[in-house]
DRENDO-1510 file (C-alpha; in Angstrom, 1 decimal, always signed):
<recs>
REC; n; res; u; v; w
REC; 1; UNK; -9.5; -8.4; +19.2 .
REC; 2; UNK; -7.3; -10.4; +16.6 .
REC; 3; UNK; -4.3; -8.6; +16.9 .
REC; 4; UNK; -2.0; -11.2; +15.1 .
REC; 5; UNK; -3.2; -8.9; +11.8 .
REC; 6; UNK; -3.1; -5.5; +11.6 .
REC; 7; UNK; -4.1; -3.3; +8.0 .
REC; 8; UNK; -2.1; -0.5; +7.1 .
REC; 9; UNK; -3.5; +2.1; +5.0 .
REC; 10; UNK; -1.0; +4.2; +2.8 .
REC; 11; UNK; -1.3; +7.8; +2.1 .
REC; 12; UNK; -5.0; +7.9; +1.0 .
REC; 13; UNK; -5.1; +11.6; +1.2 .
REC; 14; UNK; -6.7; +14.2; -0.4 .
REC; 15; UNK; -3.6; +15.2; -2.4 .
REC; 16; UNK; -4.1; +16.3; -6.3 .
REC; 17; UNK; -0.3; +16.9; -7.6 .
REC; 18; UNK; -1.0; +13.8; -9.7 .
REC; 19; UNK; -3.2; +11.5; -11.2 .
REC; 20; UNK; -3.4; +8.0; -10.2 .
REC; 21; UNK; -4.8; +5.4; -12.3 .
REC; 22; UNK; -8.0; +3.7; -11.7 .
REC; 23; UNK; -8.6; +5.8; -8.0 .
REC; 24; UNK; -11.7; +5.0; -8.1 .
REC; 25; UNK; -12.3; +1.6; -7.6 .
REC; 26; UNK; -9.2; +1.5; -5.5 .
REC; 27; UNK; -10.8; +4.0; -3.1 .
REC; 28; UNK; -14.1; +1.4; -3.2 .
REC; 29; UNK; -11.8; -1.5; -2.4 .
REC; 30; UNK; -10.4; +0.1; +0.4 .
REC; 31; UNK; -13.8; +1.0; +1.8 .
REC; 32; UNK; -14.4; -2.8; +1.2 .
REC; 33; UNK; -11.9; -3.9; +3.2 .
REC; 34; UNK; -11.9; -1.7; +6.0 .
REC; 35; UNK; -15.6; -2.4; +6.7 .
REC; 36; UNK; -14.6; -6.0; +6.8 .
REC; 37; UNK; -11.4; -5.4; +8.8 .
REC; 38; UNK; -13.0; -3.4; +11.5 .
REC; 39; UNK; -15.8; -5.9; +11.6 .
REC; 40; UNK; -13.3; -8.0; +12.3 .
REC; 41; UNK; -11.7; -6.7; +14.5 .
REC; 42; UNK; -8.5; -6.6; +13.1 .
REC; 43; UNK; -6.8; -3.2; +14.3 .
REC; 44; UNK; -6.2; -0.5; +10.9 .
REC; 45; UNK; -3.2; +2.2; +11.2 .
REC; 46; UNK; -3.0; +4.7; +8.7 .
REC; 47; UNK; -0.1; +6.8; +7.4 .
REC; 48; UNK; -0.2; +10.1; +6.0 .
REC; 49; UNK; +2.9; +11.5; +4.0 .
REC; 50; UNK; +3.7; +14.7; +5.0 .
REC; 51; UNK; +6.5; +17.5; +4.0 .
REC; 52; UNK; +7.6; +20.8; +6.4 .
REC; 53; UNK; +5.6; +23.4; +5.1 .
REC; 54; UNK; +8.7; +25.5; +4.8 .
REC; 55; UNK; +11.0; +22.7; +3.0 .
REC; 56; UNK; +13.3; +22.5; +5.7 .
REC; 57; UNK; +13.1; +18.6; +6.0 .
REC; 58; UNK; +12.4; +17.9; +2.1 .
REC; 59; UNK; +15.5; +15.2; +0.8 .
REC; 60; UNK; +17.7; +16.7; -1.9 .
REC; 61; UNK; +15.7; +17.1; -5.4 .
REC; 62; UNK; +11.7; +16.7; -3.9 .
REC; 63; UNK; +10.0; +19.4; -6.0 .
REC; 64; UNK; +9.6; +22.9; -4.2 .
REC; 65; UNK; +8.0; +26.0; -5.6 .
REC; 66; UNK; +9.8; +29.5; -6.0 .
REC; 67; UNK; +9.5; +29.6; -2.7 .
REC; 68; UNK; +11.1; +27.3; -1.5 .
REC; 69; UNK; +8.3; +25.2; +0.3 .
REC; 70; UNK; +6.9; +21.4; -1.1 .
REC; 71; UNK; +5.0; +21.3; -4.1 .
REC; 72; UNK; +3.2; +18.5; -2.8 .
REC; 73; UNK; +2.2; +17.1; +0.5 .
REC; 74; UNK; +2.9; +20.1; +2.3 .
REC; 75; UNK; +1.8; +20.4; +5.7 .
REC; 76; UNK; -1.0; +22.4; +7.3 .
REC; 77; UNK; -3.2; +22.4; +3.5 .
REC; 78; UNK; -5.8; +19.9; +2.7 .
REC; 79; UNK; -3.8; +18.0; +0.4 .
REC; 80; UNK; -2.7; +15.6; +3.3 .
REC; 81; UNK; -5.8; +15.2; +5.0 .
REC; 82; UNK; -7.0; +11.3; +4.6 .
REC; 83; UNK; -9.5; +11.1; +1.9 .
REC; 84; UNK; -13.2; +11.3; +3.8 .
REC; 85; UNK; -14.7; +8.4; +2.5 .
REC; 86; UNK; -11.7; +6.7; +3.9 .
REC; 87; UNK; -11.3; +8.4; +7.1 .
REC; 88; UNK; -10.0; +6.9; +10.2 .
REC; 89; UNK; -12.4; +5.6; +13.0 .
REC; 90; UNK; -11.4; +6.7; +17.5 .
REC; 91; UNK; -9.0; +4.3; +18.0 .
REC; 92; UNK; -7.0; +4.3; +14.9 .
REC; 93; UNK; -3.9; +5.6; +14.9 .
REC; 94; UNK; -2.3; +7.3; +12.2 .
REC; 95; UNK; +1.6; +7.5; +11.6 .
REC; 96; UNK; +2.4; +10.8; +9.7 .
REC; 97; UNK; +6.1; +10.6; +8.0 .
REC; 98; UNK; +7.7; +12.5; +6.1 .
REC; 99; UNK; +10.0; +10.2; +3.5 .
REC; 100; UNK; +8.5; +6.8; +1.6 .
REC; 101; UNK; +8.5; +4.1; +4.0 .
REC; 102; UNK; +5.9; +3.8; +6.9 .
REC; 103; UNK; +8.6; +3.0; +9.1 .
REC; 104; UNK; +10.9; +5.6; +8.5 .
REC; 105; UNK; +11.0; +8.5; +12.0 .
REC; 106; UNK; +7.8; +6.5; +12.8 .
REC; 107; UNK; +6.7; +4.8; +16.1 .
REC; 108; UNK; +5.1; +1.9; +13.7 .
REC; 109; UNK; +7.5; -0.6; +14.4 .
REC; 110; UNK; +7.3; +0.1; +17.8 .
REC; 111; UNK; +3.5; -0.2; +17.9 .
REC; 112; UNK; +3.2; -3.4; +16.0 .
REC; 113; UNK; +5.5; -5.4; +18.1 .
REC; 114; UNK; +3.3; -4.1; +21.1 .
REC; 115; UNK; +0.7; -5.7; +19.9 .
REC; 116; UNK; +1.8; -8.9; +18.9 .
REC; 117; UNK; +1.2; -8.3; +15.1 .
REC; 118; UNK; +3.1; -10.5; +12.9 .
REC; 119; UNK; +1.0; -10.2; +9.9 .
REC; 120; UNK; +0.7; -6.8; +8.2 .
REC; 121; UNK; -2.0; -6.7; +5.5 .
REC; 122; UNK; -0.7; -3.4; +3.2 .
REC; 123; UNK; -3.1; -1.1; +0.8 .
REC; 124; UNK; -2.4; +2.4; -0.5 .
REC; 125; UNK; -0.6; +4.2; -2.8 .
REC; 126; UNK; +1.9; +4.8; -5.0 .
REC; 127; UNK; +2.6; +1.2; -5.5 .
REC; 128; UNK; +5.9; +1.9; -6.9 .
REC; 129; UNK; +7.3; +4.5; -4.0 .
REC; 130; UNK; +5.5; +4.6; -0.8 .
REC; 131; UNK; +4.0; +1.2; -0.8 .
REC; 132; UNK; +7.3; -0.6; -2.3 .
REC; 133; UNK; +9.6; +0.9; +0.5 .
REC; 134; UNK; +7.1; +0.0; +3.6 .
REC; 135; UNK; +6.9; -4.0; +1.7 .
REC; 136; UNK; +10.6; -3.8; +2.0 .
REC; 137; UNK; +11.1; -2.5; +5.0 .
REC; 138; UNK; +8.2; -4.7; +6.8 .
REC; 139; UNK; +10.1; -7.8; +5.3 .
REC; 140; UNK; +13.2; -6.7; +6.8 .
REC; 141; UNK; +12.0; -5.9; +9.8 .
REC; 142; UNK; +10.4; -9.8; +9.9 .
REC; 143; UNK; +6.7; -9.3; +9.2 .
REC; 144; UNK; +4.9; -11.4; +6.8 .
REC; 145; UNK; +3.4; -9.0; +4.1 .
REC; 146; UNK; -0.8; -9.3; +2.8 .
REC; 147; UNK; -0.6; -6.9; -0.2 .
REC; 148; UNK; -3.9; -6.1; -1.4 .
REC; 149; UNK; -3.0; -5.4; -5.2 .
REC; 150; UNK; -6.3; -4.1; -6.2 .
REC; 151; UNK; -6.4; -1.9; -3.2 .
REC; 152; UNK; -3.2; +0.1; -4.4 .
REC; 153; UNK; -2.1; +2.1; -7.4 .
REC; 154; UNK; +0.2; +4.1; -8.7 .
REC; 155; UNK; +0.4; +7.2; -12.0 .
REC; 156; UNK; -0.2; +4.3; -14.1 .
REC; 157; UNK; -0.5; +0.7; -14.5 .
REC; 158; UNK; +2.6; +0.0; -15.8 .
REC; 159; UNK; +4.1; +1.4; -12.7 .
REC; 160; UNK; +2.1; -0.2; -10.5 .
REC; 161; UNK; +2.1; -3.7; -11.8 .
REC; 162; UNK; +6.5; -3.1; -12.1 .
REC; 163; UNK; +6.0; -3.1; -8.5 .
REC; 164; UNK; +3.8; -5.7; -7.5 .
REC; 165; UNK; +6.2; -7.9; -10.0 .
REC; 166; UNK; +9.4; -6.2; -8.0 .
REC; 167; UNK; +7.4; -7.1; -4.8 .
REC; 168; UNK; +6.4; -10.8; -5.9 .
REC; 169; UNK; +9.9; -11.7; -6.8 .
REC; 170; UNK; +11.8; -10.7; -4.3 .
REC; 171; UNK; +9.7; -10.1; -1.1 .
REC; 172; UNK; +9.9; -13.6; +0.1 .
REC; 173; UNK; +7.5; -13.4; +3.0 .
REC; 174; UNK; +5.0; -12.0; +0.9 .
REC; 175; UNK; +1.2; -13.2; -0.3 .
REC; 176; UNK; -0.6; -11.1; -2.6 .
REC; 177; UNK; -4.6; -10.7; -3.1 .
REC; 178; UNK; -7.5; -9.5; -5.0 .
REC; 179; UNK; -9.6; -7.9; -2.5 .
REC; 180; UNK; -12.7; -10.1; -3.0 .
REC; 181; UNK; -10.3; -13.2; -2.3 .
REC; 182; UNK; -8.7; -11.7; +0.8 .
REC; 183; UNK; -12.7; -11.4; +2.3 .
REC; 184; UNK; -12.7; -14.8; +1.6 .
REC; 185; UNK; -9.4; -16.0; +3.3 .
REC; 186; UNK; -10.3; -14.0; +6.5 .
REC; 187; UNK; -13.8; -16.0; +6.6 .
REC; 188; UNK; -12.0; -19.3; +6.0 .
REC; 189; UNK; -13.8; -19.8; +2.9 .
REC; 190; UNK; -11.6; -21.6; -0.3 .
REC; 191; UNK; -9.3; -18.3; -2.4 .
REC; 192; UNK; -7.0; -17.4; -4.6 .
REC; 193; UNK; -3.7; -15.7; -3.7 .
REC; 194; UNK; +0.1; -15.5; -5.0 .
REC; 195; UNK; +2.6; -16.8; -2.9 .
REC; 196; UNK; +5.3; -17.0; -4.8 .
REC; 197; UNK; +7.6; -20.4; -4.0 .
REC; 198; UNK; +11.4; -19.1; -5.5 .
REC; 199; UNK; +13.2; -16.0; -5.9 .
REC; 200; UNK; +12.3; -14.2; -9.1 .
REC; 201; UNK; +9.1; -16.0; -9.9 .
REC; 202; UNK; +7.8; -13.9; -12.5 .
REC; 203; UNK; +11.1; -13.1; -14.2 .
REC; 204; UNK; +10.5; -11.8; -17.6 .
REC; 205; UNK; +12.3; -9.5; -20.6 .
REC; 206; UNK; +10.5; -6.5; -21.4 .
REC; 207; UNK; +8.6; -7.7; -24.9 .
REC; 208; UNK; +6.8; -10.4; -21.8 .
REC; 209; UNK; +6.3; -7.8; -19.3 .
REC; 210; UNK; +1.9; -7.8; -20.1 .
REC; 211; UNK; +2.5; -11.6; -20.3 .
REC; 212; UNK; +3.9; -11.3; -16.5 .
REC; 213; UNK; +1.3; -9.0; -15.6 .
REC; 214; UNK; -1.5; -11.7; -16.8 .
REC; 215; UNK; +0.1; -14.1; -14.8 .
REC; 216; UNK; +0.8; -12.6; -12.1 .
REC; 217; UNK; -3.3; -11.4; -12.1 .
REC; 218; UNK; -4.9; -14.6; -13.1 .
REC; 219; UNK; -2.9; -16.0; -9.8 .
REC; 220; UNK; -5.1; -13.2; -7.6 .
REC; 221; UNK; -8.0; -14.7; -9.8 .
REC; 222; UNK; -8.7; -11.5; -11.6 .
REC; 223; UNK; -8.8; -11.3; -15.4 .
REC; 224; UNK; -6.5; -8.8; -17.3 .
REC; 225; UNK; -8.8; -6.0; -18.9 .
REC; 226; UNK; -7.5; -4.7; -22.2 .
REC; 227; UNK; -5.7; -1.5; -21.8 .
REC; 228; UNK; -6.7; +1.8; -23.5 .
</recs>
C-alpha cells in the first residue's frame, strides 16, 4: 500500500442548506479520483461535518432554528450522510467533526502520522471554510498539501477561487491540480500543476481579481469558461 499519500475527502454529504456551484461535475471529479486513488492504493479518509442535534456544541452565532437545534448539519438526519455516489469503501475511515477544520477534536493527525503519510492530497467543500482551515492547519501541522481545485467548491465561484488564491499565496507547502493532471502525475506521465515559488504569488487588486483567477487556471492547464 503507498501510504506516503493519503486523499482526504471533505464533507461530501447529502446536506441541502445551500447551493454550491457547479456540484455536479465536482461530484464526477471526485468519483474520478477516488477510482484512481483506491486503484492505487493510496488510503482515502473522509470527514463529515456534523452539529449536536440539540445545539449544545454549536460556536457562538452558527444558525439554529426556534428551537434551538442546527439549521444545518444536524446530527442523526440525512443531511450528513456522505453523498452515495461518493460513499466510503470497508476500510475507510471517516472523521466526523464538528467545527471547520478536519483536524479539529479529530484523531486525524494522529492517524496520519501512524501511517507514515506526509503527503495529503485534499478535495471537498466549501473551498472557502472547511477546506481553507484543514489547508491551514495540514501546513502547520507539516504536511505537504495536493489540492485538487476542480474537485472542490464553494456557494459560488468567486468564493471558491478567493480561496484557492488565499491557499496559493500563502500555503507554502502547497501544489495545486486539475484533476485530469493529478491522474497523470500519479502515473508518472508529464502535467501541469501550481506550485507557487514566493509568498503572495498571485497578488492582485480587486479590478484584476478574474485576471488572477485566469492565471491561476491556465497554471492547472484548464481554460477559464466565461461566467453567466
Amino acid at each position: 500500500m503507498n501510504t506516503d499519500r493519503a486523499l482526504l475527502v471533505i464533507d461530501m454529504q447529502q446536506e441541502e442548506g445551500f447551493p454550491l456551484h457547479d456540484l455536479p461535475a465536482v461530484i464526477d471529479n471526485h468519483a474520478t479520483l477516488l477510482d484512481a486513488m483506491r486503484s492505487a492504493g493510496i488510503p482515502i479518509l473522509y470527514s463529515r461535518h456534523i452539529n449536536a442535534a440539540d445545539g449544545s456544541d454549536l460556536p457562538p452565532g452558527e444558525p439554529r432554528d426556534a428551537g434551538g437545534r442546527p439549521t444545518s448539519y444536524r446530527a442523526g438526519s440525512r443531511q450528513v450522510e456522505i453523498l452515495e455516489r461518493l460513499a466510503p469503501r470497508p476500510g475507510e475511515l471517516v472523521f466526523d467533526k464538528p467545527r471547520y477544520s478536519c483536524f479539529h477534536r479529530t484523531g486525524l493527525d494522529r492517524h496520519l502520522r501512524e501511517l507514515g503519510v506526509r503527503r495529503l492530497a485534499v478535495a471537498g467543500v466549501l473551498t472557502d471554510a472547511c477546506v481553507l482551515a484543514t489547508v491551514l492547519d495540514a501546513f502547520a501541522l507539516g504536511y505537504r498539501v495536493e489540492l485538487i481545485a476542480d474537485a472542490c467548491t464553494s456557494t459560488t465561484d468567486a468564493a471558491h477561487h478567493a480561496a484557492l488564491l488565499i491557499m496559493a499565496n500563502w500555503v507554502y507547502a502547497i501544489e495545486l491540480f486539475a484533476t485530469e493532471q493529478y491522474l497523470r502525475a500519479l502515473r508518472g506521465e508529464p502535467f501541469s500543476s501550481c506550485r507557487p515559488t514566493a509568498p503572495d504569488s498571485f497578488a492582485h487588486q480587486p479590478a484584476a481579481f478574474a485576471a488572477a483567477i485566469a492565471r491561476l487556471e491556465s497554471s492547472l492547464g484548464l481554460q477559464r469558461r466565461e461566467q453567466e
